[in-house]
Every structure is written in C-alpha cells, then in structure tokens.
N, C-alpha and C positions, 0 to 999 in steps of 0.2 A: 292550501291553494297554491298551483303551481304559479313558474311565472307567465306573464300575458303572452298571450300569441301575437306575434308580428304580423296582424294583417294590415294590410294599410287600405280601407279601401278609397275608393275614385270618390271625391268629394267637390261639396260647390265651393269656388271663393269668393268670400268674402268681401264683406268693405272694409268692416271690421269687428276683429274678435276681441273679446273681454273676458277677461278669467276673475270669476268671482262676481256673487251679486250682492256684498253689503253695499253699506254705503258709499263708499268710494267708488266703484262702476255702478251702481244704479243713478249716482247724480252725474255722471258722466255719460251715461247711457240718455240720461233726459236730454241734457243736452246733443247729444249727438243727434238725438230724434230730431230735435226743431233743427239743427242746421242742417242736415243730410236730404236729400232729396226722398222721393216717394219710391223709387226705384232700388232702394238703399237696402241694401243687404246686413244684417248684422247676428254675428254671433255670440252668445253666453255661453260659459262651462261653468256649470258649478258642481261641485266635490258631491253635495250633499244633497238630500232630500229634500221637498215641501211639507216641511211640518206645520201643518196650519195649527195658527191659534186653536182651537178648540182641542188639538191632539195634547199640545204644548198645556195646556189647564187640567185636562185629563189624567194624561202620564206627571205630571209634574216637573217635564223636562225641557229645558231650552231647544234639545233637540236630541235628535235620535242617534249622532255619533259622538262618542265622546272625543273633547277635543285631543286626550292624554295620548287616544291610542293614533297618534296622525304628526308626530315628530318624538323623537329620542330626547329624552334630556338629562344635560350629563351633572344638572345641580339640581337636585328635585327639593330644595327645599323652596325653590324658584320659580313656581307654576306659570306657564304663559297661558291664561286663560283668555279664551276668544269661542262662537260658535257657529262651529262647522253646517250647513247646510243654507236653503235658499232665502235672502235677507241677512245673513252674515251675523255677526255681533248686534245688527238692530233688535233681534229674538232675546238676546241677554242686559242690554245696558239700562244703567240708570237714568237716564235721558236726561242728562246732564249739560246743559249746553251754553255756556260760558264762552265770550268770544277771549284770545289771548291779548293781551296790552299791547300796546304800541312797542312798550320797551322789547317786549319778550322778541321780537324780529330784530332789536337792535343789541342784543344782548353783548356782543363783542365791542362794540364803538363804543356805546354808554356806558358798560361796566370794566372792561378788560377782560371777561371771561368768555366762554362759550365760542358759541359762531354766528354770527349774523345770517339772517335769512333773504337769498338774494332779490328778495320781495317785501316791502312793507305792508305797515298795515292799510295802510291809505291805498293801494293796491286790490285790496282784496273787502276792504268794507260792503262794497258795494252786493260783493258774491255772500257775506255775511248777511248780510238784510235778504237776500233770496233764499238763502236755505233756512233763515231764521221765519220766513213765510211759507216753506214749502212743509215745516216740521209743523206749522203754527204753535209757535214756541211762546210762551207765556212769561212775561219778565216785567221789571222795572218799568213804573212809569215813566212817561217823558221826560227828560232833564235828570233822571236819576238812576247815573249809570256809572261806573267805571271805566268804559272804553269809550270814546266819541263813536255818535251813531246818527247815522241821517233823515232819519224815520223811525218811529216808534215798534213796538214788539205789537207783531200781530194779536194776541193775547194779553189779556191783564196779569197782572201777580196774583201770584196764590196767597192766602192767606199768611201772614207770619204769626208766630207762637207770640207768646208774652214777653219771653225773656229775648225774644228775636226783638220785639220793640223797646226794651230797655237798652239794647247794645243800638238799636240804629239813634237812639237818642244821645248815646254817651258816641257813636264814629257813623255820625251823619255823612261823611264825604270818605269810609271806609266801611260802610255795610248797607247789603242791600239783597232784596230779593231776590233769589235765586234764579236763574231765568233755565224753564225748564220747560224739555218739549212731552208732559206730559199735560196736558189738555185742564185749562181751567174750565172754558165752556164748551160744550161739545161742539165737534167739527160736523162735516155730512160724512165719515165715516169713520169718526172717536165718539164715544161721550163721554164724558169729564170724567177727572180723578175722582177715584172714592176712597182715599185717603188711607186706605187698612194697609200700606206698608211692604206690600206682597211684590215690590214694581219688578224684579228678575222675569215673574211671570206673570205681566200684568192683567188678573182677573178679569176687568172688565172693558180690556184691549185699549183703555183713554190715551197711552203709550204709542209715539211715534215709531212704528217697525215699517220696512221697505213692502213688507206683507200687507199692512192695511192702508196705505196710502201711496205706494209705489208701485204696486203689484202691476196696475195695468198697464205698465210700459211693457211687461213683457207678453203681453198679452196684442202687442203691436203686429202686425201682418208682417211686418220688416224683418222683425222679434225672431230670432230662432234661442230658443233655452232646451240646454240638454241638462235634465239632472244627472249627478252618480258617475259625474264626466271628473276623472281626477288630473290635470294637465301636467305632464311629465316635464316637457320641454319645450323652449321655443324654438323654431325651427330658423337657422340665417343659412344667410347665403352671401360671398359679396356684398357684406357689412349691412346687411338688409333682412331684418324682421318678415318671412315668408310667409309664416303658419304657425298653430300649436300643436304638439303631440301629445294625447290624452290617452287615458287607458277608461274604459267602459266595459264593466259585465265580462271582465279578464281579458278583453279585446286592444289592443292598442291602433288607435287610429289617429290620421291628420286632419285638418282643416286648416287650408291654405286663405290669407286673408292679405290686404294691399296697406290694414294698421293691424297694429298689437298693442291692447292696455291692458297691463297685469295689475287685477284689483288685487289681489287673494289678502293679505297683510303683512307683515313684519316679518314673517317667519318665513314664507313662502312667496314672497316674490324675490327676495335673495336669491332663495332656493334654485328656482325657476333659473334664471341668470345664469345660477354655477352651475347647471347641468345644463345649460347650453350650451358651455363652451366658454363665456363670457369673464375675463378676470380685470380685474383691479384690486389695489390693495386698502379700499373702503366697501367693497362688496360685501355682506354679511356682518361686516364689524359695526360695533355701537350698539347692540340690543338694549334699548333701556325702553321705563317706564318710570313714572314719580313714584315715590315713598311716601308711605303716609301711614298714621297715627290716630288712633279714635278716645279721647279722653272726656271721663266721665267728671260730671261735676254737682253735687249736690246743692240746692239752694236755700234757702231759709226765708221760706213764706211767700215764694212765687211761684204759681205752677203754671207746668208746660205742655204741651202737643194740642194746642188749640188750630195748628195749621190744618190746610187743606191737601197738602203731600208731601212725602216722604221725607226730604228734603228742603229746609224753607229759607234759610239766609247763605248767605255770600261773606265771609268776613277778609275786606283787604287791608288792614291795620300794619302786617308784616310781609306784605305782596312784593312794592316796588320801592325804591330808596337803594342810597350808595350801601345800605349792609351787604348788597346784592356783589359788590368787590369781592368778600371774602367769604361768604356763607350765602345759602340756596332763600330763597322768595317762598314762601308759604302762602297757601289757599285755604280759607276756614269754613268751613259747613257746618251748617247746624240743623242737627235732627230731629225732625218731630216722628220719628218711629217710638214708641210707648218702650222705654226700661224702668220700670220702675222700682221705687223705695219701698223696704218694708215695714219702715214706720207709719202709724197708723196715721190717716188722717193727713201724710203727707207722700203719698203715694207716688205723684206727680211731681215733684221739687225736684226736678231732675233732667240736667238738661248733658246732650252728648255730641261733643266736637270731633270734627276732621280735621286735624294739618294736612293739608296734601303739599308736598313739599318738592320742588324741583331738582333734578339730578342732572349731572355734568357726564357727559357722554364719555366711555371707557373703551378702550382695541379691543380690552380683553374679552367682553359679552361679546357674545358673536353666535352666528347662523355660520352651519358649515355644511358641506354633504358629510354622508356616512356609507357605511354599507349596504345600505337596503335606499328604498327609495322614501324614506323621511329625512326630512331636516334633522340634524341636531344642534340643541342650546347648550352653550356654556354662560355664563352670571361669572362674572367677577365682584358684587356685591356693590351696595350704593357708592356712590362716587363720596371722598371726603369733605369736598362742600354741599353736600348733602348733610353726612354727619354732623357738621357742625351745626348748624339749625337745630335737627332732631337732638341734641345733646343739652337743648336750651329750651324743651320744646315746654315746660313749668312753666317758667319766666315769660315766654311771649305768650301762654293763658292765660296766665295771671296778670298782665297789661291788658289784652284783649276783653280781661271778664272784669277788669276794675271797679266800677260801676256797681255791676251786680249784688245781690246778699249773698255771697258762696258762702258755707259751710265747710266744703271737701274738694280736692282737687287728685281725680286719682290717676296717675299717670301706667299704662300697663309698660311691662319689661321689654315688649317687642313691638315690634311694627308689625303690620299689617302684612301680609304674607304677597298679594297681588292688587294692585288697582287695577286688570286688565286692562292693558293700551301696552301695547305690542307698538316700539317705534325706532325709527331713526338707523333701518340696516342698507337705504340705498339713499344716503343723504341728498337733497338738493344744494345745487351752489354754483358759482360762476364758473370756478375753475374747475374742465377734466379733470385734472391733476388730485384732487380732493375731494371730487362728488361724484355722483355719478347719474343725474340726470340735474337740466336746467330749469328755471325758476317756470317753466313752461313743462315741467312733467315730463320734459322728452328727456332721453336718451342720451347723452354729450355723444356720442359717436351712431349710435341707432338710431336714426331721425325718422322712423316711425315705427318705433318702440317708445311707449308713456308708460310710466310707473304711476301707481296710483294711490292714495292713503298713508297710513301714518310713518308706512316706511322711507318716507321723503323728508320728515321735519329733523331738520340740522340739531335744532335743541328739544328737551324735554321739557317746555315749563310747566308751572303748576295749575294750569286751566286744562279740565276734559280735552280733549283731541277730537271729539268727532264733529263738531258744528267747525271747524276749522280744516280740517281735512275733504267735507265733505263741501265747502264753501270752495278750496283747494279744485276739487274736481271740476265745479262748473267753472271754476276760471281760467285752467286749464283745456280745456275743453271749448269755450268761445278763443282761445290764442291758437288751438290748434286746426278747429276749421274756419275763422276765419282767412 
C-alpha cells in the first residue's frame, strides 16, 4: 500500500472531537452528552472496526486487528497488549474493578517515593460510585471494604471459594471480595456470570464492554462515529487545539473541532502529541504497567473453585504500610479458574494466586516516533522497588496463606509477561515543568486539548486502572464543562 493521498476535504466543525472509543472517551463522551446542548455536535475516530460480540465468540478474537501490527517495539520480550477496535480494551479486560487507596494518590507525602497525584481520593470517590453503577459492578457488602465508600456496590459479591473463606477469617480487615464488573444478577442487557472462566471472551456477554451497555451513546443524533478512521495528528494553530488529521481508506483528511480529547491509550496519545509538533521532556517517557506473579499452592483436604467467577478475593495483607518506603505494595487475587491436582480424589486441593505488584515509574520506557507512522516502545525493565517485593514474593505467601493446610508452595521463575494497562506516558501534575496535563485532564499550555485514560496516572499502583481512569473521565469532563 502506497502512502495516503493528501486530500483534505471541506469538513463540519465540531464541538468536539474524541479519538478513541474505549473507556476513557466513551465515559467522557456520556458526560459530554448531558452537559452539551441538543445542537451539539460531536465527533469520534476510531482506528478499528465494530466487532460485535457474536463475531468476537465466533472467530474467537478480541478483535479483528491485531494489536502487534499497530506500533514497533524495540523489546518484544515486552508486549503492550490493548485492543484495537470499537469499545477499546473493554472487548479484552478482565473486568477487574478495584477502586486505588487513598495512600496510592499520596504515594510521595506518605511514603517518600513516587509522585503524588494532583488529586485525591476524596476528589474523585464520588466519580467512583458512578462508574461503579454505570458498570453495575458487583462487590463487598456494606462496611466491607478497603477504600471508604459512600454507598454500597450496586451488585452483590460473588460467591467466594472455600479457601477464599478461610483467608477472610484468618485477614478479616485484609480480604475481601473482589469487586467485579462482571454481573452477579443480570442487568436489562447482561445476564449473569456463568462462571466457566472464558472472561477475555466472555461467552455469555455478563461482562461490562462499551458494546453492550454503552453502545447507544453513539448512536446519539449528536453522535458522528467513523470507523477505520486512524488519527495521525492534532492539528494547532496559536497554541490552540484546531482539529484532527486522520487517514481513512488511504485518504488523509481533517475535522476541525472548538475541543480535542485524545482517548486512544498510552501508546498513542504520546504519539499523537509528538507528531504534532508538541515537545516536552515528559512526553512519551514513563511507559510502565504492574508486574505480577501467579503462584500455585497445593492444599491438604480443602477444595476449591466453588465461586461464581473467575476471579473471587482481593488479598491486602501486603498492599499499604511503611514497607511501602523501600519496596513495591502488592495486590493478591484469588482464583477460582479450575487447575487442577492429579492425585486422585484430590483433584480440587488447589488454589492459584496473583501478586500484582506495583512499579516505580522509569525515563528510560518510553513511547517515541519512528520512521513510519507507528509508535515505538522501549521497557527498561521493572523498576528495582518493584524487585525487591518480587524477590520475597515465598515469604509474603506464606504469611498471607498462614492459616491454611498448604501442602506445596510453587513459585515459577518468571513473571508474568504482561498485565495489559498501558500507563503513565503524559503524566498528570501541578507543575508544567513535570507533567503535562492538569489534574483537570487539560493540557498545561493547550487549554482545549484533554488527555484522556491511563496515560495521565503519575504512578502505577497495584489496583486495575480501569474503574479509576474511567471515574477519571467523568470527573474531568463535569470540571471541564462546567
């Protein structure tokens, strides 16, 4: 394929354009609906196709481009897995939705490490409880949580396993139900987990995706969505956010608009940035994600996977505390996906942990341009207060599983190749001088240009990013039209 043709043609402007429709501009996008007027113009570009659920069960696939061929990468032991097309990563996640602790926004004041996020949690609880009812997220009963919360989880918890009830009886004020936006009872357009473990593609769609409970935003008269639309550049002019340039069907064209919010992710709204002309020396630097660890644990005469999905406990036993000075906060998960034993008769004795472990943001990961029109990644590898956790990672299971009858405790040689969460390449924070957009998602100098999702979070802690990024959006989003 040659390169695109330069045509530009005569387009409508906008109110405002959004590049990308996962999470992060479709909770942006809701809100812009209610605040914007009925006259309101609004545009989406997304990269990729509508692969409806039933294509996605079919083929077997997330989606129909793969994410590998849509940036360079110059550490491929390193995958930044995310998926391309309409609904974004909602098509692939484990609907994992954990809100972050209070500390994790205070991570520099309270610890000495990190960077503080120019917004707390008390700030953004509020946008927590709406996305946590727009997912209808399933969690902790009342009074039984980790984070303070002002109202209860629209759903109940899901079942816990057996050995999930012996841990929350040995760290009652350190374990607890996962809170997940995959459907205990059915919604008007989920029905509930069925528990078979499949959640990447989830069979019987119970799984919160932008497709089946978000879709009809774009479906708004307002609403203009182009698929296949791949955004090259943002167009400025006099320190001012114009339009986007997009290439379509080998075509390059513009659409001039009065805002600009670049959903796309981590990789690609840097991107976006540096091929506009746009420099700082935090722009694309910081690519990170958590490290994490899946250890297998044999039990002796207590069996497991009686839960109702994939995913059933929360262990914060090694979350928050001053270790947090010299070594990474660890997230524990426990799995009711069936491995089992091949001893007879004890098939089930068998239970399988997550560390998800948080990482100290590095210059040297980085988003850059290259010679063609993809991003490329560079990994400098986990931060060393990361390692230090994972180097001890025995000892804080074997506290954590205290309690329990273990048997075996097997730890593998590696980590986990990817948690997909793509974050922290256009940091937020007070100072220009260090970030590059404010705790308001704008721009420090493009004041209607917003950054959108996880490429904003200063730090990586060890809570999922999407119920926080997408809470992120709507809060951004009521500060910006207000």
């Amino acid at each position: 394929m040659g390169a695109p043709q330069h045509v530009f043609m005569a387009s409508t402007s906008y109110d405002l354009i959004l590049v990308g429709s996962g999470f992060a501009s479709s909770f942006f996008l809701l809100r812009a609906l209610e605040k914007m007027g009925g006259g309101a113009r609004i545009l989406v570009l997304e990269r990729g196709r509508r692969d409806s659920h039933a294509w996605q069960v079919q083929n077997r696939l997330n989606t129909s481009i793969p994410y590998q061929d849509t940036y360079i990468n110059r550490t491929s032991s390193k995958p930044w897995v995310y998926s391309p097309g309409f609904g974004g990563s909602s098509n692939c996640w484990w609907a994992c939705t954990p809100r972050m602790l209070p500390s994790d926004f205070e991570l520099k004041t309270r610890y000495g490490v990190g960077r503080d996020w120019p917004l707390g949690y008390s700030d953004l609880e509020e946008y927590y409880c709406q996305a946590e009812e727009l997912m209808s997220v399933s969690g902790p009963l009342e009074g039984d949580s980790p984070f303070p919360r002002s109202r209860p989880y629209p759903q109940a918890p899901h079942n816990l396993t057996d050995p999930d009830r012996l841990l929350k009886k040995a760290h009652p004020d350190h374990f607890f139900n996962q809170p997940t936006a995959r459907a205990r009872v059915a919604t008007s357009r989920r029905g509930p987990c069925c528990s078979t473990s499949t959640c990447r593609i989830c069979p019987v769609n119970a799984k919160f995706t932008i497709q089946n409970e978000m879709g009809h935003l774009f479906e708004d008269r307002r609403v203009t969505l182009i698929l296949g639309a791949s955004a090259r550049k943002v167009i400025m002019e006099a320190g001012q956010a114009k339009g986007v340039r997009y290439e379509k069907n080998g075509r390059e064209e513009e659409a001039m608009g009065s805002v600009v919010a670049l959903g796309a992710n981590a990789l690609f709204n840097p991107f976006l940035l540096q091929q506009s002309g746009v420099v700082h020396p935090m722009l694309g630097r910081n690519l990170a994600e958590q490290a994490s660890i899946k250890i297998t644990v044999d039990l002796k005469g207590v069996d497991n996977f009686q839960g109702s999905t994939s995913v059933t406990g929360h262990g914060y036993l090694h979350y928050d505390g001053d270790h947090r000075r010299e070594r990474a906060a660890a997230l524990i998960e426990t799995m009711n996906i069936p491995t089992l034993r091949h001893e007879k008769g004890r098939w089930r004795q068998r239970l399988e942990l997550k560390f998800i472990f948080e990482n100290l943001l590095q210059v040297e990961s980085r988003v850059e341009p290259g010679i063609t029109d993809k991003p490329v990644t560079t990994w400098s590898g986990d931060s060393g207060y990361a390692k230090k956790s994972i180097a001890i990672v025995r000892q804080l299971a074997e506290s954590f599983l205290k309690t329990l009858p273990v048997e075996h405790i097997q730890v593998p040689g590696s980590l986990n190749q990817t948690e997909s969460h793509i974050l922290c390449t256009t940091v937020m924070g007070e100072n220009p001088e260090d970030s590059i957009v404010d705790a308001g998602l704008v721009h420090h100098q493009v004041r209607n240009l917003l950054l959108l999702g996880g490429s904003v979070f200063p730090t990586a802690s060890p809570a999922n990013p999407t119920l926080t990024l997408s809470a992120l959006s709507l809060y951004a989003a009521d500060r910006f039209f207000a």
